[in-house]
C-alpha positions, -999 to +999 in steps of 0.1 A: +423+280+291+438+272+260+460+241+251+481+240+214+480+207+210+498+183+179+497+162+170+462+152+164+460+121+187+467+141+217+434+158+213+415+128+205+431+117+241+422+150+261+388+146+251+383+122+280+394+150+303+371+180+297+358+194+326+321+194+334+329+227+349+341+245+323+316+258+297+314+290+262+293+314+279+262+315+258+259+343+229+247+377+239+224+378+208+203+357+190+194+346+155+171+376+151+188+402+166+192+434+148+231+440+147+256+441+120+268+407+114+309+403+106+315+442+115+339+453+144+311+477+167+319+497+200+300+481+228+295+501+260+301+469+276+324+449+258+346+474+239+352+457+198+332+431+194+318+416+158+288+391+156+290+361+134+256+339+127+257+308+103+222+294+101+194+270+080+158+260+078+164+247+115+190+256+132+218+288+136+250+289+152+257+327+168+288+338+180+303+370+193+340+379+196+362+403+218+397+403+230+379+394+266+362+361+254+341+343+231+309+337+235+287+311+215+253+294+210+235+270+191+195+276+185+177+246+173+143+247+159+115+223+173+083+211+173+055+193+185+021+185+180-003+203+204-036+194+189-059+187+160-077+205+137-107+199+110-101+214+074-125+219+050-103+204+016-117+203-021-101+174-046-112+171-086-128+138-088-143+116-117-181+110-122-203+107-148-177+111-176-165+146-161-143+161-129-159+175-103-149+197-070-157+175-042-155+187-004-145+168+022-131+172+060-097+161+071-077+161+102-042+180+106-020+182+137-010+217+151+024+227+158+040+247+184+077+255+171+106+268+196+138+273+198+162+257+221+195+269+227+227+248+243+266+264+243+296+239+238+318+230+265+350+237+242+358+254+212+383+240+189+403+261+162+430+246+134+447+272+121+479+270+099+480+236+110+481+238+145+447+229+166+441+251+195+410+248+222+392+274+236+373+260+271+357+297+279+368+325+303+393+357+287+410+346+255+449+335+254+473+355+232+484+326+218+449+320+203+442+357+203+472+357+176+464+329+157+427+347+155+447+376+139+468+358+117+441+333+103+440+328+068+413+351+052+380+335+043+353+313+055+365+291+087+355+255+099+354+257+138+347+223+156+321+222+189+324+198+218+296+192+237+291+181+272+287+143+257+316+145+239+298+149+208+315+173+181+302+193+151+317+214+129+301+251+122+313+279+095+322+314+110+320+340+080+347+357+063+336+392+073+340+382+111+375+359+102+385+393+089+374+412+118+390+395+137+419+410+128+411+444+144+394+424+176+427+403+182+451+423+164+463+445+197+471+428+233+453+438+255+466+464+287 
């Protein structure tokens, strides 16, 4: 479940042996979702758990933490053209030594926008110096102590995707904070 790893070359090596099985369970919540983000809430279901979203024009990155596990996914905005449409347009144009408001008609696609969402196969954490991975399933105490013990403040958290591709994603400081109270205590 969760490998310490240093130094740094070993995880560049381990990449090559991720398992397809293995996989974050997607996010319980979405982008939209009404709850409070970065705050430690009772869940009937999952006991403490605090929200994190880190988002832009196209894209957000939701997370959600308990001592159990940690669940994450990335929403991606896109589009496509379904069809065409006519508009009426007006431009200021020059005749007879004067502008005038001329009409024309022009074509302009039409969008249909979604959102497509896609979980990482691992999560990877460097804390203090140390890099741990996170492949899904009930959370370690080794990580579930570094969680607790992170530095306070924004945190840089790196995604690895089925391909082997990897981005890098902020969790907040409210929920790096949180998690404090979420991973502070072992659990029974």
């Amino acid at each position: 479940m969760i490998n310490k790893i240093l130094p740094l070359a070993l995880l560049l090596t381990s990449f090559s042996n991720i398992s397809v099985q293995a996989q974050i369970n997607p996010s319980p919540v979405n982008q939209d979702s009404r709850v409070p983000w970065s705050e430690v809430v009772e869940d009937p279901f999952d006991g403490n758990i605090v929200y994190d979203k880190d988002f832009g024009s196209n894209h957000a990155t939701v997370s959600s933490w308990t001592r159990n596990d940690i669940r994450l996914s990335y929403f991606q905005r896109e589009q496509e053209i379904v069809s065409y449409r006519n508009v009426r347009r007006t431009r200021r144009v020059w005749r007879k030594d004067r502008y005038v408001e001329e009409v024309y008609w022009d074509t302009e696609p039409v969008y249909r926008s979604y959102w497509v969402s896609n979980s990482p196969e691992q999560i990877l954490f460097a804390i203090d110096g140390v890099v741990y991975r996170y492949d899904g399933g009930s959370v370690p105490d080794e990580l579930a102590s570094a969680l607790a013990h992170a530095p306070e403040g924004n945190m840089r958290i790196r995604l690895v995707w089925q391909n082997q591709r990897t981005q890098d994603v902020m969790i907040g400081g409210g929920t790096v904070k949180a998690w404090k109270t979420i991973f502070g205590t072992p659990t029974n």
